[in-house]
N, C-alpha and C positions, 0 to 999 in steps of 0.2 A: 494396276499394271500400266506402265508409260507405253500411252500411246503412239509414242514417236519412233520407236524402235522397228528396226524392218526386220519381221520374222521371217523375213522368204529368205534372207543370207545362208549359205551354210552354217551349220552351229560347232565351232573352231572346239578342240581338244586341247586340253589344260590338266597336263599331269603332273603329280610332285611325286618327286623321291624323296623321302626322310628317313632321318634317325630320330628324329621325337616321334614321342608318341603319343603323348598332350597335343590332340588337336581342337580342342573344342572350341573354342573362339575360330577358328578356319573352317569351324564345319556351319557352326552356325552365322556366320558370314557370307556360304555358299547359299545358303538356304532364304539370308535375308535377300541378296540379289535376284534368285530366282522367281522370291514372292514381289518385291519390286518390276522387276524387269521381265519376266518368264524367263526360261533356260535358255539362257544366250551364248552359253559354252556347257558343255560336259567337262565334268570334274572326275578324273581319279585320282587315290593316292594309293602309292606303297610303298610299305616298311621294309626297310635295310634289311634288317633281319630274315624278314620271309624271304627277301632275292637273295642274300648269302647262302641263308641257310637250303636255299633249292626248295623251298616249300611254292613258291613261283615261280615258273621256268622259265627259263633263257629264253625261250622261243616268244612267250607273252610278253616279256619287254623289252625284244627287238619287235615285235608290234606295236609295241605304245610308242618303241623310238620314234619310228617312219608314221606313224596315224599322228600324231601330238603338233599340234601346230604349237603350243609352247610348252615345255620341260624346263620344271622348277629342281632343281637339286640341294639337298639339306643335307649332305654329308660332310664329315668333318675329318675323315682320314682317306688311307687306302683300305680299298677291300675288290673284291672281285667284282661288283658293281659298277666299281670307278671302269676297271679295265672294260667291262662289256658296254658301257657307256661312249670313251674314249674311243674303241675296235668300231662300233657299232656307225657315229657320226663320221668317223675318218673314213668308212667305206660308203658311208651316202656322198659325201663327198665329191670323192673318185667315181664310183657309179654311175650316180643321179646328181650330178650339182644341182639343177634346177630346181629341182624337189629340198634341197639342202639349204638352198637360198628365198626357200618361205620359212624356215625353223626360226623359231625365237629358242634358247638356250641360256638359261640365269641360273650362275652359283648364288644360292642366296645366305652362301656362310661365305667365305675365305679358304675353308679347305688346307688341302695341296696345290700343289701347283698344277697339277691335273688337274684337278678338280673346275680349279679359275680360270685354265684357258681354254674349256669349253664354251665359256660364256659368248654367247654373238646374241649382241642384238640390233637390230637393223642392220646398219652398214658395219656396227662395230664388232670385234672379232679379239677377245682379252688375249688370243696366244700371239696375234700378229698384231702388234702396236706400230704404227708407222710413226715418224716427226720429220717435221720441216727439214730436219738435217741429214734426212736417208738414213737415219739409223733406227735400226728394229730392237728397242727394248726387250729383254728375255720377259715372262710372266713373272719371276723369282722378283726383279726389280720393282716391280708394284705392291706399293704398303698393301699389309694383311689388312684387309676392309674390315675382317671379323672384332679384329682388335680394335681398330677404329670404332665401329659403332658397337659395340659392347660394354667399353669401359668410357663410352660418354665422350671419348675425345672430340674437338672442332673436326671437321673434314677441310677446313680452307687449305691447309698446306696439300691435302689430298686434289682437290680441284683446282689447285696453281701446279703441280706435277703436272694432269693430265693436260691441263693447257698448255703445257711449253712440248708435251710428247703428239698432241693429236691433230690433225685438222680441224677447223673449226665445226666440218660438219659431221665427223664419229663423236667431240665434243661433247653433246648431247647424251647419243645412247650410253656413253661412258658415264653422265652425272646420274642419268637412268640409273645404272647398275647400282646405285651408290645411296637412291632414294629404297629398289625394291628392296638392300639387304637392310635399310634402317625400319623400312613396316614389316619386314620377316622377322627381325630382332629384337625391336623392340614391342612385336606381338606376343613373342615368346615371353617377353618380359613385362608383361602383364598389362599391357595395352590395347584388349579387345577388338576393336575398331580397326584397328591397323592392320589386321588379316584382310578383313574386307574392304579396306580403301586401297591394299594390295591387287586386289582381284579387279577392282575399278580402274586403278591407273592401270594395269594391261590393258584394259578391255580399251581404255579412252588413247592408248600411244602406242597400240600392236595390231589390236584388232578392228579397228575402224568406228567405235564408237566415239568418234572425236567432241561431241556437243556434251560426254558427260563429266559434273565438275566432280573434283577429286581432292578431297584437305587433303593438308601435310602429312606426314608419317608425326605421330606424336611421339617423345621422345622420354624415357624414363634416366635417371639418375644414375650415377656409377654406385653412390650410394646414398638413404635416406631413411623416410618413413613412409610406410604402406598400413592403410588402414581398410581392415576389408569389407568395413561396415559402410564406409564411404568412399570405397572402393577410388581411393584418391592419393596421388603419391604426396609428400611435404619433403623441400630439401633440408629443414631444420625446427627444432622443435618450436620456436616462436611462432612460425607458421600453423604446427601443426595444435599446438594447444590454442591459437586465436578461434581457428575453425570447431576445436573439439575441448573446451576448458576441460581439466581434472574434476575429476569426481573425488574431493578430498575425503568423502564417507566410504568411499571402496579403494581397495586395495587395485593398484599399480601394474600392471604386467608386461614387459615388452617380450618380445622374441627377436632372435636373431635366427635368420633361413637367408636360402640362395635366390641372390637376383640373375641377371642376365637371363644367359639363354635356359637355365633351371627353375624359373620363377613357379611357370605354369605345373611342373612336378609337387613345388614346393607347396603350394596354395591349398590343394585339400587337408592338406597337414595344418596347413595354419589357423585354416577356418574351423 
């Protein structure tokens, strides 16, 4: 356990909403922190479905709204969750700003447009974009991030937008957003680690642990090869037969399954 850590802090609440349901690389992410570090935040998660379907009540996730020093969101449409999310922050807001202005809030998909303009983190706030020229960009105006890190595209034309739309100093939480949807995505996308160096950069750019380092989100392919033996991605087969020559005495196999954000679905299937 790192010594360094000040256990007397409060211990910050850290909820997600999803619609996956593969979480196993996020769970055991949670768990390597914990044994690293001890419990330095509480973790909940819950499923879309149990909040649509009423099998959770309304009442227990306007408590996790207001308890949750940060809300993660993994939804990808509308549904009644969105609305009780949206009703839920807009009256902390009005109420309680002050209580509203410790909230961390991250769509970690793209969504709707509801969905992404709940996002604030720090000073940034995705439904009110200010720019040097006083004009307030709608949310609709901002590239779907989902597509962006999904299908592998660059982000530079994404972060030359946000620099000509932001102050230098929302800047920042804006490139933020843009890191945690590529370790939520391309976690989904069969990149282990990137749950939990998820969970790291909060803790090291929200919640006060600043001295801890945190790699990059690593990033998987739009397409390629996955081998689950070496649990290693190849963007072509030069690569991948250098690493893994042919067994010309056995027969050949490839398969074709879903990447992006289906990977982690697809994988018991494969192995």
């Amino acid at each position: 356990m790192n010594q360094n850590i000040d256990y007397t802090r409060d211990t910050p609440k850290i909820t997600l909403i999803t619609a996956s349901v593969f979480l196993k690389w996020l769970t055991e992410g949670i768990q390597e922190i914990y044994n690293q570090f001890g419990k330095v935040f509480d973790f909940k998660i819950y499923f879309l479905n149990d909040l649509d379907s009423g099998k959770i009540s309304k009442e227990e996730v306007k408590e996790a709204i207001y308890q949750s020093k940060v809300m993660l969101i993994d939804i990808r449409g509308n549904s009644p969750t969105v609305e009780l999310l949206v009703k839920s922050y807009e009256e902390m807001e009005k109420n309680q700003p002050e209580l509203f202005d410790t909230k961390e809030i991250i769509a970690l998909v793209g969504g709707n447009s509801e969905i992404r303009g709940l996002t604030k983190m720090g000073a940034f706030q995705a439904r009110k974009i200010p720019s040097p020229q006083n004009r307030e960009y709608s949310i609709d105006e901002i590239p779907d991030l989902t597509k962006a890190v999904r299908f592998g595209q660059r982000m530079t034309e994404f972060l030359k937008f946000l620099g000509k739309v932001f102050p230098f100093k929302l800047l920042r939480h804006a490139r933020y957003w843009v890191i945690m949807m590529d370790y939520w995505v391309h976690g989904l996308g069969g990149i282990a680690e990137n749950h939990k160096n998820m969970l790291l950069f909060l803790l090291k750019h929200y919640l006060g642990y600043k001295n801890f380092k945190v790699p990059k989100p690593k990033k998987i392919p739009s397409f390629g090869i996955y081998d689950p033996q070496l649990n290693e991605y190849f963007n072509n087969t030069e690569d991948y037969f250098r690493k893994k020559p042919i067994d010309h005495n056995k027969q050949t196999i490839g398969i074709f399954f879903y990447g992006g954000l289906y990977f982690e679905q697809s994988l018991p299937i494969v192995k």
